[in-house]
C-alpha positions as CSV (number, residue, x, y, z in Angstrom):
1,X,-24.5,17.0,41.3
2,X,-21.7,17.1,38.9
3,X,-21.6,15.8,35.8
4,X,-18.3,14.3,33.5
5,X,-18.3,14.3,30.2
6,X,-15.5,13.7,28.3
7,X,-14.4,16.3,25.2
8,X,-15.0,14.8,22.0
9,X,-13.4,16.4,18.8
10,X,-16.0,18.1,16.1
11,X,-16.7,14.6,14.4
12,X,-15.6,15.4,10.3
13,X,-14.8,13.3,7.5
14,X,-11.3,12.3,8.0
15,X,-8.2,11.5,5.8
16,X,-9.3,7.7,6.2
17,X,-12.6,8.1,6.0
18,X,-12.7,8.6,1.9
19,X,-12.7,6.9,-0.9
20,X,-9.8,5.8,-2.4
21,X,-8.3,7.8,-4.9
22,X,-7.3,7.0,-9.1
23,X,-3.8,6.3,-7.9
24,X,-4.3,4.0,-5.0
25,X,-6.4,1.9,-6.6
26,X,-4.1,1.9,-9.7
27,X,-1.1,1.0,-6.8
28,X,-3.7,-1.8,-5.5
29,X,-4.3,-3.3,-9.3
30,X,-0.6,-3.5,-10.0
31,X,0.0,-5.0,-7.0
32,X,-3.0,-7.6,-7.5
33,X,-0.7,-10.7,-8.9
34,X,1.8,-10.5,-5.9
35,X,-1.0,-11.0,-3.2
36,X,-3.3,-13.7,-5.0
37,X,0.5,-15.4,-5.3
38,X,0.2,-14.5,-1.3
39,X,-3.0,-16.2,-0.8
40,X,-2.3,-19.0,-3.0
41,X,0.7,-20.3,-1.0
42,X,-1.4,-19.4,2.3
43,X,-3.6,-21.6,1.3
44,X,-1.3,-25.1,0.3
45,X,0.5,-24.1,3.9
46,X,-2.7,-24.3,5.7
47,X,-3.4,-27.9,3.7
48,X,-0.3,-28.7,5.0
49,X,-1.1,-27.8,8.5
50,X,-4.3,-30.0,8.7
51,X,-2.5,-33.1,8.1
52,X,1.0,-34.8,7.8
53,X,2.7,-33.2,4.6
54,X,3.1,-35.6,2.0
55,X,4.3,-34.9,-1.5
56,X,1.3,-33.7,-3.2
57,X,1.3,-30.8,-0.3
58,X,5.3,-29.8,-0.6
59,X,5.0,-29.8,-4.3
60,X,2.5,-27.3,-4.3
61,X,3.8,-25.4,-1.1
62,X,6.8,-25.2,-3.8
63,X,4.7,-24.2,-6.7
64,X,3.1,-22.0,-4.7
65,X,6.5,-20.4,-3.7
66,X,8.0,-20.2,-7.5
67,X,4.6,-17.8,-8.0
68,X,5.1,-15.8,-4.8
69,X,9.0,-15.1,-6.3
70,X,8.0,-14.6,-10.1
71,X,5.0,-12.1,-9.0
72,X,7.1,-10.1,-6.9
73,X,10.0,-10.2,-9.9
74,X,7.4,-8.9,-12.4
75,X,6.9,-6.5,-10.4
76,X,9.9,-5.2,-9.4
77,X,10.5,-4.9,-13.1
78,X,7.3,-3.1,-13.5
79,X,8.3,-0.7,-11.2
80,X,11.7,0.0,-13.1
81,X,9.7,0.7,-16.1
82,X,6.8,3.2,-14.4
83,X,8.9,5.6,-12.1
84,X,6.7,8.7,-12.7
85,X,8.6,11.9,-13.9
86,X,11.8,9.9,-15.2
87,X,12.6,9.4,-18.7
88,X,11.6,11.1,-22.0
């Protein structure tokens, strides 16, 4: 009788299989505000979805899209101010 096996790889800790390091969770912090903005305006658009839209709902579908925009702004200016190895 013959048997098949597949070959299987010499099971180690992999390059996703850590922790993450000081400076991905410092990238995930300073890019904190830009996805609760995300999730906020997920949020009105699924209220919107579960019923006809009325005002209430595109106002804050609208608010929620001002944050989304002013997040990702702050950001982006952020980022102008902490690009490591440039400057004094």
């Amino acid at each position: 009788m013959k048997h098949i096996v597949t070959v299987q790889a010499v099971v180690t800790a992999d390059v996703f299989d850590r922790e993450p390091t000081a400076a991905e969770l410092d990238a995930i912090a300073y890019e904190m505000p830009v996805i609760r903005a995300e999730v906020e305006l997920l949020d009105a658009q699924i209220i919107a979805l579960d019923r006809t839209p009325n005002e209430v709902d595109a106002r804050r579908i609208r608010r929620a899209r001002r944050k989304v925009l002013a997040a990702r702004l702050a950001a982006a200016n952020l980022a102008t101010i902490r690009i490591p190895g440039v400057g004094a």
